[in-house]
N, C-alpha and C positions, 0 to 999 in steps of 0.2 A: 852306393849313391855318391860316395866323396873318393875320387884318387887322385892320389899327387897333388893335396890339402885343395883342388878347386870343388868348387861346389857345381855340383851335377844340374843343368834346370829344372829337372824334376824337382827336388826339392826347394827352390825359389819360388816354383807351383802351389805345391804343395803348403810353404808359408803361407804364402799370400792367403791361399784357400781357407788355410786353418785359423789364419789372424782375422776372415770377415765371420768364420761360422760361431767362432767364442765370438767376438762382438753382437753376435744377434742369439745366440742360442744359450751360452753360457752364465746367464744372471746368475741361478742357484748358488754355481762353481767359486763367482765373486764373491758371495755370501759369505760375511764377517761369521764364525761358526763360532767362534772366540777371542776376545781381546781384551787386554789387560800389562799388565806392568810386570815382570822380572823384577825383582827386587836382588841385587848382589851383596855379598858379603863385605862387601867395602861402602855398603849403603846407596848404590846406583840404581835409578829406576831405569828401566827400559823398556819401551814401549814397541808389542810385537802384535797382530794379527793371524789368527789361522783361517786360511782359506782354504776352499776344494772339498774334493772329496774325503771323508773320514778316515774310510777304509782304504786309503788309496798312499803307497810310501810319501814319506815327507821332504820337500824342497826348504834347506832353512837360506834364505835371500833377502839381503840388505845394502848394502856400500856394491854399486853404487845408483841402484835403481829406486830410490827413493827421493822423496820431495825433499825432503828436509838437508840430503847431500845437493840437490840441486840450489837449494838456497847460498849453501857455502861456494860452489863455484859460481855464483852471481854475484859473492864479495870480491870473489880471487879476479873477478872481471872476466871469466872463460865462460865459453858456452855451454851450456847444462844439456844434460841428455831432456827431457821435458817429460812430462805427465802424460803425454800422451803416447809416448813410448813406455814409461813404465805401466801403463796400463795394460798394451799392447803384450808384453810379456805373460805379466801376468793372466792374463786371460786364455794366453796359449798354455803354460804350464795347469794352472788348474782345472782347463781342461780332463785332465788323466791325474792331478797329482794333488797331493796337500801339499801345499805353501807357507811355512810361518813366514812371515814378511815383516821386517823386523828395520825398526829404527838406531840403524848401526852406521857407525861406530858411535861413541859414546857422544852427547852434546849434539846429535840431529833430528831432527823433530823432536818428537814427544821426549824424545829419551833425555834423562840430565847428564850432569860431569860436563866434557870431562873433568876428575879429580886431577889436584898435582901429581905428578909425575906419571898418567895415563900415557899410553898405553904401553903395554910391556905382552908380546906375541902369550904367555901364561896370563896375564890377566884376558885376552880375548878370548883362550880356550872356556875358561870358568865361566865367560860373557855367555858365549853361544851354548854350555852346557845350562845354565841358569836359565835361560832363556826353552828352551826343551824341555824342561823340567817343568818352569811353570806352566805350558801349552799341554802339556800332558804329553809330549811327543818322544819314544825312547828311541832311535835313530834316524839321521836324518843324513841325505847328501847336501855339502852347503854348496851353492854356487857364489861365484866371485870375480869379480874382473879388477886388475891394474895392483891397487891395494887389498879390495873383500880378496881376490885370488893369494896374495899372500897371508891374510887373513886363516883361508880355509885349505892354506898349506902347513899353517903352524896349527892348528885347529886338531886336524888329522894328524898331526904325525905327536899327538898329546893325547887323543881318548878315542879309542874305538865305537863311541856315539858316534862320533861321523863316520856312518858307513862308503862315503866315496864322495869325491869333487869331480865339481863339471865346474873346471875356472877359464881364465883366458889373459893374456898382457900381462905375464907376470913368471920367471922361469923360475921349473924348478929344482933345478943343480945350475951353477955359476951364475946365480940371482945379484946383480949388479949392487949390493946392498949399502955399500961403503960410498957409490958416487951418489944410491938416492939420499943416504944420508946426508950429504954435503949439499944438494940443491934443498930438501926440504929445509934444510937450519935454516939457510941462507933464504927462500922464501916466506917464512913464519917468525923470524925476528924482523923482516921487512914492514910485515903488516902492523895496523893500529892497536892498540895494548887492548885488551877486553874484550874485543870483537871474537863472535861465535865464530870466521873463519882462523881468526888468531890462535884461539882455544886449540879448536877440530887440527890444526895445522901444527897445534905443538906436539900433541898427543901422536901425531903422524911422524916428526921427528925423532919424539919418545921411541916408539917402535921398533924405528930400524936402527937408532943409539941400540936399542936392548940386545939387538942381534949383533951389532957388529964389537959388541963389547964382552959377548957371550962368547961359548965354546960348540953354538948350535953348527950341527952335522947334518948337511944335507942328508950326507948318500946315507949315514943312518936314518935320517926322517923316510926317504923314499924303500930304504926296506921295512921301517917300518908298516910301513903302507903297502906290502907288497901283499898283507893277505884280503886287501881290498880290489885286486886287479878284478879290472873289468866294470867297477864303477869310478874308472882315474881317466880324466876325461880335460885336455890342456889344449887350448887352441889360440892361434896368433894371427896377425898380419903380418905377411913376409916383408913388408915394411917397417914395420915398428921397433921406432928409436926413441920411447920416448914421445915426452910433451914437449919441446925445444923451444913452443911461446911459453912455459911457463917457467921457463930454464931447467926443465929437468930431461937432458938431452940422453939416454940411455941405453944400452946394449940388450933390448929385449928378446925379439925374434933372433939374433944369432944366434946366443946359447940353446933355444930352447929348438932351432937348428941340428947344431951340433950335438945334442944332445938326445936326440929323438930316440936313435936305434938302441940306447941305451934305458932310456923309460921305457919305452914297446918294452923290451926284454922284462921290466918289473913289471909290468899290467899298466901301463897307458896307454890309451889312445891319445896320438899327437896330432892335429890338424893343423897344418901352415897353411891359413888361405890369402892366395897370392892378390897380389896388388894393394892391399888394405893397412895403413898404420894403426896406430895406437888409438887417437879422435877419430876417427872415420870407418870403424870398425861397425855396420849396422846391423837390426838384428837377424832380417833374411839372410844375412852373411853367415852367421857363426850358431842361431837357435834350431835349425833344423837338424846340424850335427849333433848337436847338447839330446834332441827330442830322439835321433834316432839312438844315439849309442845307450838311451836309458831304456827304450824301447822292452816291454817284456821283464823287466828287470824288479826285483822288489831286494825291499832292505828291512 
């Protein structure tokens, strides 16, 4: 259905089809099945949801399809992906799947923190394991886009609970991580002292400080992860540089370019779909690839 990263019409079809039949068929599937609070070992509540089916493998998805990240880019002044998109998804995945749906990163919605000096790529691992734990969920594939994408790069390549990623906007060998460190400082020291996007914004600085000050190893995370091929699932707009209105102009889609026939070779599937940046990335673009490559697949 997908070659040479464009997306085939059939599967545009086929969204469209599947996004009206959960809107009118799918109540059950939405059905909060369980909800509650993660509690961390550093005293953090987190606030996550299971939706879908029971019996059905588990989607752990947060940052940045939720309300509560929507509030923060409504400080930053950018346009939020909206609730009716995140519904949208949602309704497509629990269709076929369990969902924990999870108030992430720390300090969004329900969830508290974040703590000083959050977030550090090991404290998100324990996050998303904590969070499993308390749903009663023992492996999950996480989905991620921009940040959650690095998120459930560091994620995986830390605890084989996460049995495979379906991420996007975000590469994973020569991850630009030194220049996002430089635009995020410089956007989160800009903002008002105390504000939830200040906070969520420092914790995002924190992050890729933690990485660029580390000895972390790609090409060893991607072997790590190599006895998950086939649920390693990376897709881009062959435009995407980055946010450049929010100054964080970045070299995304090159590497992960460049770098394709070298993930194929560990167990990814690469999807470069043409024409689309970083912000303009919709979901009939990139969720029909996510549905089919999991297609049959259990974890």
């Amino acid at each position: 259905m997908r070659r040479d990263g464009l997306l085939h019409p059939f599967a545009i079809a086929l969204a469209t089809t599947l996004f009206a039949a959960c809107a009118s068929t799918n109540d059950d599937a939405e059905t909060t099945k369980k909800e509650g609070f993660a509690v961390t070992d550093d005293g953090v509540r987190i606030h996550y949801r299971l939706l879908g089916p029971a019996d059905a493998p588990t989607l752990w998805v947060g940052y940045p399809w939720t309300e509560g990240w929507d509030r923060i880019m409504q400080e930053l002044g950018a346009r939020a992906s909206g609730t009716g998109v995140h519904q949208e998804l949602i309704e497509a995945l629990t269709a076929k799947y369990q969902v924990l749906y999870v108030d992430y990163p720390r300090g969004t919605g329900a969830s508290t923190g974040p703590l000083p000096g959050d977030l550090t790529p090991e404290t998100v691992a324990k996050d998303y394991v904590a969070v499993a734990d308390a749903a009663g969920v023992d492996r999950f594939v996480a989905m991620g886009y921009s940040w959650g994408a690095g998120f459930g790069i560091h994620v995986a390549s830390r605890t084989r609970r996460c049995a495979g990623l379906a991420i996007g906007g975000w590469p994973v060998l020569e991850a630009p991580y030194a220049e996002i460190l430089e635009g995020s400082r410089a956007q989160s020291t800009s903002l008002p002292d105390g504000t939830a996007a200040q906070r969520v914004l420092g914790s995002n600085t924190n992050f890729y400080a933690d990485i660029v000050g580390s000895d972390w190893d790609e090409e060893a995370a991607v072997e790590f992860m190599r006895d998950r091929a086939g649920l390693l699932y990376l897709y881009v707009g062959s435009e995407d540089v980055g946010v450049p209105g929010l100054g964080l102009e970045l070299p995304i889609a090159e590497p992960i370019i460049a770098n394709r026939k070298r993930l194929e070779a560990a167990g990814w599937e690469v999807d470069v779909i043409e024409g689309y940046d970083h912000m303009n990335l919709p979901l009939d673009a990139w969720l029909p690839g996510v549905l089919e490559s999991l297609e049959g697949k259990s974890w």
